[in-house]
Every structure is written in structure tokens, then in C-alpha cells.
C-alpha positions in Angstrom: 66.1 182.4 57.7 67.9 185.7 56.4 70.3 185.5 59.4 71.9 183.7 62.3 72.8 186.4 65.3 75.0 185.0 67.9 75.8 186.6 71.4 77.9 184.3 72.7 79.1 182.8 76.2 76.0 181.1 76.7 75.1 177.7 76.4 72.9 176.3 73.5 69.6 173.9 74.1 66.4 172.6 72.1 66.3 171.4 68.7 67.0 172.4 64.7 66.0 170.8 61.6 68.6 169.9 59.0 67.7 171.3 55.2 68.2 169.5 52.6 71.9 169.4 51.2 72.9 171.9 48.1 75.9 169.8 46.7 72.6 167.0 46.6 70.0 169.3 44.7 72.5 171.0 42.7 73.0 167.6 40.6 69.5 166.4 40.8 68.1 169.7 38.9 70.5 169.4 36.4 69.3 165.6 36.0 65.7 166.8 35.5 66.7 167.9 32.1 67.0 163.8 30.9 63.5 163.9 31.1 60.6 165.2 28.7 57.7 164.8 32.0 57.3 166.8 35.5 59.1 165.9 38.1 58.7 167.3 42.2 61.9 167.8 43.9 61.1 168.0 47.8 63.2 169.7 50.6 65.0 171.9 48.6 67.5 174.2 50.7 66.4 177.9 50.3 70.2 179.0 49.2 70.8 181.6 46.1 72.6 178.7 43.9 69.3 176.7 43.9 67.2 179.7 42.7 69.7 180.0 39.8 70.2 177.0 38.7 65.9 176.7 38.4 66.6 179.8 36.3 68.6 178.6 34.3 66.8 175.6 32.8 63.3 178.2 32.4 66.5 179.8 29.9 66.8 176.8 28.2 63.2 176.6 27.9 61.8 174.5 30.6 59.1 175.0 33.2 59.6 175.7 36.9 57.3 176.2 39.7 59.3 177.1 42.6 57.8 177.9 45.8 59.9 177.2 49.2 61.5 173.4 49.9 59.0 172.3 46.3 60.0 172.6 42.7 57.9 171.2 40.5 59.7 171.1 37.0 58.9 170.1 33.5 61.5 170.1 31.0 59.4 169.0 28.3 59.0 172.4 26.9 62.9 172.8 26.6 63.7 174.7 23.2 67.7 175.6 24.2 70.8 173.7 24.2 73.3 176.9 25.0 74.1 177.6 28.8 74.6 181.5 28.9 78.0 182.9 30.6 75.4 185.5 32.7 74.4 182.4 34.6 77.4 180.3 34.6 79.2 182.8 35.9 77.6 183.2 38.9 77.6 179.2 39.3 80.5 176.5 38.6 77.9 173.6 39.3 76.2 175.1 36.4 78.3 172.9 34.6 76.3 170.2 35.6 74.2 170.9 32.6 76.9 169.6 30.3 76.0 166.0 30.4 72.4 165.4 30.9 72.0 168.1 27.8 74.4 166.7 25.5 73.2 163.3 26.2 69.2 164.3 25.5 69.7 166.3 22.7 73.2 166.0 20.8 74.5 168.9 21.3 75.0 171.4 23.1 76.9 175.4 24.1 78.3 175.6 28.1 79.7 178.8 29.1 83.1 177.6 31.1 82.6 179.3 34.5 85.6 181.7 33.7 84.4 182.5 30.5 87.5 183.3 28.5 90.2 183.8 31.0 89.7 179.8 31.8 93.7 179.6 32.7 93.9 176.0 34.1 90.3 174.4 33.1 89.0 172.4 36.5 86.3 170.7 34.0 89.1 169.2 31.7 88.0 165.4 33.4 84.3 165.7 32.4 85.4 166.7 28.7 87.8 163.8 28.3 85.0 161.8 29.7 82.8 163.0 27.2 85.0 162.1 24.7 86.0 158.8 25.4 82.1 158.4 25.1 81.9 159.9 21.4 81.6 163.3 21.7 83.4 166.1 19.8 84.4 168.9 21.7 85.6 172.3 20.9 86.0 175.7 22.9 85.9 179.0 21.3 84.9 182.4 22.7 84.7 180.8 25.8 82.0 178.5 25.6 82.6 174.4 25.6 80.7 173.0 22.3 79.5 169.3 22.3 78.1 167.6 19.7 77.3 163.8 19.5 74.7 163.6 16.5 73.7 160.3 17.0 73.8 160.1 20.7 76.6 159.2 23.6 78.2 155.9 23.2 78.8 153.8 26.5 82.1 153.4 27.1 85.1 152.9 30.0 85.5 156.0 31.7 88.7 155.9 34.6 89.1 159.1 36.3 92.8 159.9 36.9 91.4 162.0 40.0 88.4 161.2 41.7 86.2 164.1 40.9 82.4 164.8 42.6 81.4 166.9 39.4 83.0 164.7 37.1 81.4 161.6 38.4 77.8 163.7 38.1 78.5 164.4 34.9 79.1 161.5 33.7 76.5 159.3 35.6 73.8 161.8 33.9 75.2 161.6 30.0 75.3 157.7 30.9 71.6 156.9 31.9 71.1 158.4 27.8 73.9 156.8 26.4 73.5 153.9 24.0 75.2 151.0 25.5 77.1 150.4 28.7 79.4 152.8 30.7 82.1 151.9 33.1 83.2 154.7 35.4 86.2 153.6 37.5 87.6 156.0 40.5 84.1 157.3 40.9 83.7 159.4 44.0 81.0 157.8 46.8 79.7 161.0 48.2 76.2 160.5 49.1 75.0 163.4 47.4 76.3 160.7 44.0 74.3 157.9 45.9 70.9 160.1 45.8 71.9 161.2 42.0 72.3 157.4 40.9 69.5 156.2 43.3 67.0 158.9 41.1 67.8 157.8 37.8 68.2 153.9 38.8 64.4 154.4 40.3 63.4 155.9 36.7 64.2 151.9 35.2 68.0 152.9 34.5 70.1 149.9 35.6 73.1 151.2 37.5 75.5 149.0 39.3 78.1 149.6 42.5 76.5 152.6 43.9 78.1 153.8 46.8 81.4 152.2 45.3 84.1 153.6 42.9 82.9 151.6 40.3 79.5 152.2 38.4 78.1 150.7 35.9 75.5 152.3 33.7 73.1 151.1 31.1 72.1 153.8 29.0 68.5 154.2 27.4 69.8 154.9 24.1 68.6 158.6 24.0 65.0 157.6 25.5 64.0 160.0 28.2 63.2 159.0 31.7 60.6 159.6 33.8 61.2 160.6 37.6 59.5 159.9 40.8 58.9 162.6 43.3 62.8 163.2 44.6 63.4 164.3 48.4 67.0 165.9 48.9 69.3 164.2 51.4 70.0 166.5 54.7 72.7 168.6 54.3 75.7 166.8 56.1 78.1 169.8 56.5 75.2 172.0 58.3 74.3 168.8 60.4 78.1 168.6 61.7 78.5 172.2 62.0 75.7 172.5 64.6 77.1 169.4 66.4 80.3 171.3 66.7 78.7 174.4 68.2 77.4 172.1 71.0 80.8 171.1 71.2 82.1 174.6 71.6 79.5 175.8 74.0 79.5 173.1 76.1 75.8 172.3 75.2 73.5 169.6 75.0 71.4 169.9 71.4 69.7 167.9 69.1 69.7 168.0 65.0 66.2 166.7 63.5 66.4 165.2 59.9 69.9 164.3 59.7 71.6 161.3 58.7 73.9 159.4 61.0 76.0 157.6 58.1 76.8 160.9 56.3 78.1 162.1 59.4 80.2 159.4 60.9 83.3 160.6 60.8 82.8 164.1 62.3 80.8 162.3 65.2 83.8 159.7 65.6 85.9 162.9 65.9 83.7 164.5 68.3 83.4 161.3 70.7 87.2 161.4 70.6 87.2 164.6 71.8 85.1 163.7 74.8 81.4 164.3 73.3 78.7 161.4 73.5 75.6 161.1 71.5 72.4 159.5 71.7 71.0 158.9 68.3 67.4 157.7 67.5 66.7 157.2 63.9 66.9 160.9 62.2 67.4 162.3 65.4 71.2 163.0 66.9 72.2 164.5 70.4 75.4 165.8 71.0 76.3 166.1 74.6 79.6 168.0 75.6 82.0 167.7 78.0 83.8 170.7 80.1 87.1 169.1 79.1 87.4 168.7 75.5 90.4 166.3 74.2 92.7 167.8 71.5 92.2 166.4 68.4 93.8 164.7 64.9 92.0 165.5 61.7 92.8 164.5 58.3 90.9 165.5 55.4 89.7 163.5 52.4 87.3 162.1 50.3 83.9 160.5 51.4 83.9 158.1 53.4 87.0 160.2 54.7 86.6 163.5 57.2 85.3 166.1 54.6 87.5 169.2 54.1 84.1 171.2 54.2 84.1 170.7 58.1 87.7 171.5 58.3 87.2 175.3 59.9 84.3 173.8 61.9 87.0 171.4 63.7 89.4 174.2 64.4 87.0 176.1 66.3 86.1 173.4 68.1 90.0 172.8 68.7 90.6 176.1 69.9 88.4 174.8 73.2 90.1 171.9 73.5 92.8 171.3 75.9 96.3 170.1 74.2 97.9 170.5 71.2 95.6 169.4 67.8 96.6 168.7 64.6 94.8 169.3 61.5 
């Protein structure tokens, strides 16, 4: 799909399938690089962030067969530690890369997505992380060097903000590390459920997923090996075609979604007068010609996600009464 053209005041019917979620496949690439074998990543979104990020590690050296929804991958052949600010730049999750490659091989060169006007550094949690687990850090010429020569030490992480990228970061240099790490104030996002879920499936013993406490026992610097890995549906789309049924007035149906990832914008849209019949991967919204105003509060997962925040208001602007966001 290059495109989506609208003509509007009509209402909306038949089905759509779900892709698979970025925020999901963004994380689980990067985890690729913990292992020396091939792995198949499955339902792969066709967005220009996933394209780069699969650049990326054939820079670092490793092997990528990319065709459609399918990457098939083999970092084996990786000959490169240093993350180049060309790529970086054009991706804060590149980032990602931090951890799994400092945990593999000891060290490590990440171009800060800023380069050298960094200003207020969003990634300072991951490097404290890092540190408490060993690793010396320095940044000059606006790159992040990391170096832990003989391997990442397990150790108690707390998070003084709960942070999705942090949390990745950290769960990846873990599986690696020698010895146990704690993370406490880890986020729950389900796109961290499928990331811990891969690795835990590759004979890494992680305990409290889905909680904000994980507990990781490392391999001591021993690569894993990964089953084929099929990326979650992509809860933000799944909502935001819910709310154009909302809007329109329209009976549709999503294909290949997840109900639990979406609760809380469905519990919204009930409130507001919708109903829904879902039947395993299958959810239809049905509208109502008198939408109720609405209260919205963002947060973190499990709470209303800010990324459906301008979704909701849309949908409010249909609504009759005063909503609050």
C-alpha cells in the first residue's frame, strides 16, 4: 500500500488485516544480533524504519534476505561493532543496537541519534543501565562508546522512569550477561512481552513478563539460537481503524488483531456508544448515530496509549457533549 485516499461522507464496510506492529519488530531485529545462526522474522510491517534498521546490521556485517512480511537474517557473518550516524540519524530505535552488541561482543561505537548536538540525552537511562551492569561508557564526537571486556555483569537495574527502549535495552544485554539481572519499573508493553517471549523461547530463563519486574539469567556471553518469530499486530493501526468506524457511523471488521492489546481503546469506544462482537483475531465495531462524549487519560500500557490520543479526538469531534482529553 503506497497510499490511503479518502472521500469522505460515506459509510465504511468489509474487512482489513492488521500488519504486524513496528514498535514490535523494531526490538526483535536488533535482538537478532545475540545470535551467531539464521533466524525468520514473519509478518514484518512494510514501513521505511524496518528497511533501515535490516540495513543497518548488513553494515555491521550481517546477512539479510528481505523480501515483503519475511526477513530471514544471519548475523553470524557480523564483522562491525560501530553503528554509523548516516543510519542513526534517520532512526532513534537504532539505538536498540546498543545492548544486544555490547553484550555479544564487548564493545561497541553508537552514533547518539543527534549526533553531536545531543542537548538533553533521552538514552541517559539505558547508559546508567549499562553501567550499573559493568560497562564503561564514554561519548566523544558524538558517538556512545561501550566497552565490557569480559562480558556484562548481571546486576539490579531500577528505572527511575519507566522507559520502553530502556527496558529493550536492557532485556537484550541481559540474556548475554553473566549472572542474574533484576530490572525493576520495567515497562509491560506487549511489544516487551513478544521481545522477552523470543529470547525466553531461545533457553533464556526470564521471569515476570508482562510485569514491572524481570528477572533475567544471562548465558554468559554464549549466543542464542532463535525460533522462527512472528510480529504481534500492530495495536495503534488496529484501534485507529476501530475509530474510523466510529466516526463514519460504520460497521467493520479488523482481521489479525489482538483484543488484549486493545482493551482500553475498545472500553473507550463501548463508552461512547459502540458494541463489538469479537471472535478470536477477529473484532467488529458497530457504531451508533449518537456517539457519547468521552474521558481519556493517557498512560502507560495497560493504560490508554498516548499513540491513539489524536485518533480519540477525531472521534470526539462526532460525539455529542463536551469530552475531555
Amino acid at each position: 500500500m503506497d497510499y490511503l485516499q479518502i472521500k469522505g461522507g460515506a459509510k465504511l464496510s468489509g474487512s482489513i488485516k492488521i500488519s504486524g506492529a513496528k514498535n514490535s519488530a523494531l526490538p526483535v531485529i536488533a535482538a537478532t544480533i545475540l545470535s551467531d545462526k539464521p533466524v525468520e522474522l514473519t509478518n514484518l510491517p512494510n514501513v521505511v524504519d524496518i528497511r533501515t534498521l535490516l540495513k543497518l546490521l548488513t553494515i555491521l556485517g550481517g546477512e539479510v534476505d528481505h523480501k515483503g512480511t519475511v526477513a530471514k537474517v544471519n548475523n553470524g557473518t557480523m564483522n562491525s561493532t560501530k553503528a554509523v550516524y548516516e543510519i542513526v540519524s534517520q532512526m532513534r530505535a537504532s539505538i536498540l543496537v546498543l545492548g544486544p552488541l555490547l553484550a555479544r561482543f564487548g564493545e561497541c561505537e553508537v552514533s547518539l541519534p543527534g549526533g553531536c548536538a545531543i542537548g538533553q540525552r533521552p538514552i541517559d537511562l539505558h547508559l546508567k543501565a549499562l553501567e550499573a551492569m559493568g560497562a564503561k561508557i564514554e561519548i566523544k564526537g558524538g558517538y556512545v562508546r561501550a566497552v565490557a571486556p569480559n562480558g556484562l555483569q548481571g546486576a539490579k537495574v531500577i528505572f527511575d522512569k519507566i522507559t520502553v527502549g530502556g527496558t529493550e535495552n536492557i532485556i537484550m544485554a541481559a540474556s548475554l550477561a553473566h549472572g542474574t539481572t533484576t530490572i525493576v519499573n520495567a515497562a509491560k508493553e506487549p511489544e516487551i512481552v513478544q521481545l522477552c517471549e523470543m529470547i525466553a523461547d531461545a533457553g533464556v530463563k526470564i521471569e515476570g513478563i508482562g510485569t514491572a519486574t524481570l528477572t533475567i539469567k544471562g548465558t554468559g556471553q554464549k549466543p542464542l539460537e532463535f525460533k522462527t518469530v512472528e510480529i504481534i499486530p500492530d495495536r495503534i493501526e488496529a484501534g485507529t481503524y476501530l475509530c474510523a468506524g466510529a466516526i463514519t457511523g460504520s460497521s467493520i471488521t479488523i482481521e489479525k488483531a489482538n483484543p488484549t492489546h486493545i482493551q482500553t481503546s475498545i472500553n473507550k469506544l463501548e463508552a461512547m456508544g459502540c458494541s463489538f462482537d469479537i471472535d478470536g483475531d477477529k473484532i467488529t465495531i458497530h457504531s451508533t448515530k449518537r456517539l457519547k462524549p468521552v474521558s481519556v487519560i493517557t498512560s502507560e500500557y495497560p493504560g490508554f496509549p498516548t499513540d491513539m490520543q489524536a485518533q480519540f479526538m477525531a472521534v470526539a469531534t462526532m460525539a455529542v457533549g463536551d469530552s475531555l482529553i
